[in-house]
C-alpha positions, 0 to 999 in steps of 0.5 A: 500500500505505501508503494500505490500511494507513494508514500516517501522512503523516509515515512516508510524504512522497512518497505523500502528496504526489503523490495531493495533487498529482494531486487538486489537479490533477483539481480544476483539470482539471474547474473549467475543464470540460475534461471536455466537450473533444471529444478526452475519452471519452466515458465520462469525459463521462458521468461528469462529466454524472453529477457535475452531475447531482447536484451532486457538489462538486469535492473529492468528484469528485477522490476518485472520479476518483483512485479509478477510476485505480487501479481501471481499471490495477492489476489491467486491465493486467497481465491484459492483459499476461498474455493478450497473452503467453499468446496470443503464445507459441503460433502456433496459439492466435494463428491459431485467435483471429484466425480468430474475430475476422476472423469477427466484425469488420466493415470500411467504406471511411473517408471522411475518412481518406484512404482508409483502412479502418474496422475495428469491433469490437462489444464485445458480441459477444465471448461467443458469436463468440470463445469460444478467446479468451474462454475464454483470458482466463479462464484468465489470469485463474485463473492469474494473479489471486490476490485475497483475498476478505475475509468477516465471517461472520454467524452461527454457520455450518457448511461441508462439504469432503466429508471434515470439517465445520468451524464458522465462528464468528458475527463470525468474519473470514473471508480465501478466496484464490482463487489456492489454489482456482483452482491446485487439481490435484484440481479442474483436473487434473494440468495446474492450474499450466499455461496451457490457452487452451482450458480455459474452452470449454464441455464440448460445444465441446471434445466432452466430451459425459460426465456426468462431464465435466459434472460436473468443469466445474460442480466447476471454475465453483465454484472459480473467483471471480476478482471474488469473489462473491456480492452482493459480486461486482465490478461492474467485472467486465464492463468489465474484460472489454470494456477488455481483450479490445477491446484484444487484438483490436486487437493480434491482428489489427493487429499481430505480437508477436514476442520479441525473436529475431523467434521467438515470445514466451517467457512469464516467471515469474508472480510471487506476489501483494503485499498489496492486489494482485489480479494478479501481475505477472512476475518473475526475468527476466520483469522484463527480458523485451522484445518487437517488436510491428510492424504486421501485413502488410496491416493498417497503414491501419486505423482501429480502432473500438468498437461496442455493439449 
């Protein structure tokens, strides 16, 4: 938060120091070429492949390799944590998810493993062979992403609401949260405030075959714009989405999480969204929350694996 608001180095040491110290330890980190070791990523070889490739100098890579930490973290996390919660607090959602996994999963005898299996899981396929789980995941995200998209407005502009007309001045800044309209009971119902893993299905995969269920779900997909929208739209919205349905995947079919009773998994508070935060994170008690995650029966001797087809 000090850096988004330029808060000057002398009100602020202690920040100011350690992204020094984390830019001066990236710069040693990719001077000695450790970013074409065999145990890094191949994500971060592909970026530093890029780096040479247009002679990018050290001190501009140290700003972008920084920059992707926060970006891959602060908001991936906690929506990670959020569906994991969400899923594991209802024993029939973690059984029908599971169920499409199992479907879209494919299994080989490791060779050089000592026998163990290969479980491999094809990123790209998520969309069409686990639409509950998908369909979960965006519904974490309407409920816990609160980012305020920002919006200078062009030229003299004006919007309808269905009631009122409004005039948005030229050079006019223009701040839309999408917590409000993502939260809206006129527009998601007399259950908005409530988590529904199944809500994001399509109208025909919930047997909502009406024109006028048609029409409340086109109404639902304009209020919906976690990633903003427009040109403007995130461009890391796809890899969020691989990153964190990859990984709970992996933590629905490979392992149990249980509350710390052994019972399933209480939900905490969701708490409201700082300045400069796009999700929230748990509060009140959920600060305090814990859990057991153990290896699921018949599961412990996989090794997981990425796939694109």
């Amino acid at each position: 938060m000090n850096f988004l608001l330029h808060i000057p180095a002398f009100l602020a040491p202690k920040v100011y120091r350690g992204r020094a110290d984390l830019q001066a330890a990236l710069i040693n980190y990719y001077t000695a070429k450790h970013g074409q070791e065999p145990d890094v990523s191949q994500m971060a070889k592909s970026r530093v492949n890029l780096y040479r490739k247009y002679s990018i100098p050290a001190e501009d890579i140290r700003r972008f390799e920084l920059a992707l930490l926060q970006v891959s973290t602060a908001n991936a996390i906690p929506t990670l944590f959020w569906n994991l919660v969400f899923i594991a607090s209802d024993p029939a959602i973690i059984s029908a998810t599971r169920e499409e996994l199992i479907g879209m999963i494919k299994t080989s005898p490791s060779s050089n493993n000592n026998g163990r299996r290969e479980i491999s899981i094809d990123i790209t396929k998520f969309e069409f062979h686990a639409p509950l789980l998908v369909s979960s995941y965006r519904e974490t995200i309407r409920l816990a992403n609160s980012q305020v998209g920002t919006r200078c407005v062009m030229s003299d502009t004006i919007i309808l609401d269905g009631k009122k007309e409004y005039l948005l001045r030229a050079g006019a800044d223009l701040q839309i949260p999408a917590g409000v309209a993502q939260t809206s009971p006129t527009i998601w119902g007399p259950n908005a405030a409530f988590f529904n893993a199944r809500r994001f299905l399509k109208p025909e995969e919930k047997g909502l075959l009406s024109e006028k269920s048609k029409e409340e779900d086109k109404e639902q997909k304009k209020a919906y714009f976690p990633f903003g929208g427009g040109k403007h739209v995130c461009p890391g919205r796809n890899f969020a989405f691989a990153e964190i349905l990859g990984a709970l995947a992996v933590l629905l079919l490979g392992f149990e999480v249980k509350g710390t009773d052994g019972g399933p998994i209480g939900v905490p508070e969701l708490g409201s969204v700082k300045l400069g935060e796009g999700v929230a994170k748990p509060r009140g008690k959920g600060l305090e929350m814990g859990a057991k995650i153990t290896r699921r029966e018949g599961w412990e001797d996989v090794i997981w694996k990425f796939t694109v087809s």
